[in-house]
N, C-alpha and C positions, 0 to 999 in steps of 0.2 A: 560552728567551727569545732565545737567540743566531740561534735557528732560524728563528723569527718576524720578527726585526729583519731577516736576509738576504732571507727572504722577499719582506716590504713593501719592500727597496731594489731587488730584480730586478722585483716589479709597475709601481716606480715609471720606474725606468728603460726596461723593454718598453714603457712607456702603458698598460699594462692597467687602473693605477687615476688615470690621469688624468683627473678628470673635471673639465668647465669652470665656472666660476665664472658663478652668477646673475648676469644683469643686466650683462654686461660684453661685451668686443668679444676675440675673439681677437687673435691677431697676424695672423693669415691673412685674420679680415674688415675688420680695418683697410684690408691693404695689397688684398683688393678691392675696397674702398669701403661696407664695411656701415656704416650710423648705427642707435646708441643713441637709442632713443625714450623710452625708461624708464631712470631711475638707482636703484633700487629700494629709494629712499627718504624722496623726496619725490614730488610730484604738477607738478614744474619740466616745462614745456611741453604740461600738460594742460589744461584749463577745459570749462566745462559749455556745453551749444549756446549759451545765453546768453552765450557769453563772458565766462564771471566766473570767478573764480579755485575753488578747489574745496577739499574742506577736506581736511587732510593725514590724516583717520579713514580715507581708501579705501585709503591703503598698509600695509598687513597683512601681515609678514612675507616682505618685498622680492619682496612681490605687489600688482598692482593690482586689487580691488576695487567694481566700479561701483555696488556696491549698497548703500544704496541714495543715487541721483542724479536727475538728471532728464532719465532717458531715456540716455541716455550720456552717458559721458567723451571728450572730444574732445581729437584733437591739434591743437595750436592753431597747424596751418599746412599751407595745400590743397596738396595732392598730386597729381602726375601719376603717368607710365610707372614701376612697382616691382616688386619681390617685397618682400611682409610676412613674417615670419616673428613667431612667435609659439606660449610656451606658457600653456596655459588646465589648468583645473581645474574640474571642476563640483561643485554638490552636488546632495541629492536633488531631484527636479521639477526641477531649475535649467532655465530661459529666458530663453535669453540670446543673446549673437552679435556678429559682428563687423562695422561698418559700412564701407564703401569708397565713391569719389565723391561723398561727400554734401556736396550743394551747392545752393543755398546752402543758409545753417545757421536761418535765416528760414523756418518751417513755412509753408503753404496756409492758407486759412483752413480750419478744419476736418480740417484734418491733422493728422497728428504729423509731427517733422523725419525720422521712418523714410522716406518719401517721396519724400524730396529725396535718397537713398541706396539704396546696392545692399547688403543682409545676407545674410551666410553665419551660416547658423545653428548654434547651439549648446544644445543639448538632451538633456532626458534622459531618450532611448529608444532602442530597438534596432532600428527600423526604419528604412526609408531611401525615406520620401517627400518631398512639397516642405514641410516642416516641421522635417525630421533634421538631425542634426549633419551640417555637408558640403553641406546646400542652398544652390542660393544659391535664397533666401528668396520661396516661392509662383512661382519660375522655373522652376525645375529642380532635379530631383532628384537626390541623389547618386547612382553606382553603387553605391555599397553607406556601409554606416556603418561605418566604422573606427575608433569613438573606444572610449575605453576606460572599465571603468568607473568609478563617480562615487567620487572621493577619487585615482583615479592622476593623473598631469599626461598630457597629448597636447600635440602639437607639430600647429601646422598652417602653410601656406606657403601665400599669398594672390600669382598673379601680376596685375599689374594692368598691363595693355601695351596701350594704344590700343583697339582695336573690343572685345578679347579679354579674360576672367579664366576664370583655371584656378587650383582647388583640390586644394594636397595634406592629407592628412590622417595621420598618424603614418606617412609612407614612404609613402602611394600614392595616385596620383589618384585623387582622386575625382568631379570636375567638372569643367562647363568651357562658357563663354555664349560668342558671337561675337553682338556688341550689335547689329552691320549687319544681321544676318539677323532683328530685333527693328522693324518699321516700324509697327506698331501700336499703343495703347493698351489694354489690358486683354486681350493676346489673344496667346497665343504661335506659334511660328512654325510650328506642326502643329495648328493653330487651333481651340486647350483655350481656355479664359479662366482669366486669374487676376487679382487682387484689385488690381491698379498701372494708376490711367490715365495712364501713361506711356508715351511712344513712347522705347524704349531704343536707338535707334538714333540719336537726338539727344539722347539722355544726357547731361550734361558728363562728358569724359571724365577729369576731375582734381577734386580734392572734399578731405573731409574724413575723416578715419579717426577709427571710435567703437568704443566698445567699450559694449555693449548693459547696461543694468539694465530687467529683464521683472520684477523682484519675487523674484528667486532669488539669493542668492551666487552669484556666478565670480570666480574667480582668474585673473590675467595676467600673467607672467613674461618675461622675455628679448623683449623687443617690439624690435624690429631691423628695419632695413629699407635695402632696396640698389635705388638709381637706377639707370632704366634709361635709356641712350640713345633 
């Protein structure tokens, strides 16, 4: 017992069993500026594209939950220059994803509000086209799929910097758009066609951050996020 107790007080003391607490800010991202997006235990600065308030069933185990909603959970206030940070969970088939720039939150006629937004995808497969986890969504493909599989958590980091977003995905990049080099609608810039009659290159470059319900459970944990000059 004696042996154990010393143990656990030299792990504690090295950091080897410090691990961080869900849903909270260190000291270190205080003092660089990270904001809590989530308190991981209400749905406080979330709402549905409609802007209505959302019912407290999506937080599940100081996780958020979008499924199911309508269409996504939005943070109820547009965003510019960032890095997101963010852990997710999937389940089986899950299709799901993360929104950025969506804006406005007022669908096309005949749209959906995905539209008015850029998704990096989250899914459950092990290949790495413009569909995978790590896409950004019928753009661009990841270099590879780095998520893990369905029941572990993944960590991803969304930067979102003027022309530019780059995806990490559990430690590595994986993506990465320069929206300038996007002057067309339906048509990328090695001139494929994909599914957006959007010219991304007059994008708004600030929006709304969602987190996807496709009809599958996902989990979202530690939602953080650091302004960037």
């Amino acid at each position: 017992m004696r042996i154990s107790l010393l143990l656990f007080i030299f792990l504690l003391t090295s950091g080897a069993a410090a691990i961080a607490a869900d849903n909270v800010l260190t000291e270190q991202e205080k003092q660089d500026g990270w904001i809590l997006l989530f308190d991981g235990q209400t749905t406080k600065g979330w709402m549905s594209p409609k802007e209505k308030p959302l019912a407290e069933s999506h937080v599940q185990d100081g996780s958020l939950n979008p499924h199911p909603c309508d269409y996504m959970l939005v943070y109820d206030k547009p965003l510019g220059n960032y890095k997101l940070s963010l852990d997710f969970k999937i389940s089986k088939k899950c299709n799901s994803g993360v929104f950025v720039r969506t804006f406005p939150l007022t669908p096309r006629p005949g749209k959906d509000v995905g539209f008015n937004g850029i998704e990096i995808a989250i899914d459950d497969t092990s290949t790495a086209g413009f569909h995978d986890t790590g896409a950004i969504y019928d753009l661009v493909k990841p270099t590879k799929n780095a998520m893990k599989p369905v029941g572990e958590w993944n960590q991803i980091q969304i930067t979102s910097d003027r022309n530019r977003l780059e995806i990490e995905l559990n430690g590595e990049k994986v993506n990465r758009i320069d929206f300038d080099e996007w002057p067309e609608p339906n048509k990328r810039p090695d001139g494929t066609m994909h599914k957006f009659d959007v010219a991304y290159k007059t994008h708004p470059r600030q929006g709304y951050i969602g987190l996807q319900d496709h009809g599958s459970d996902c989990w979202y944990k530690n939602i953080k996020l650091l302004p960037l000059k």
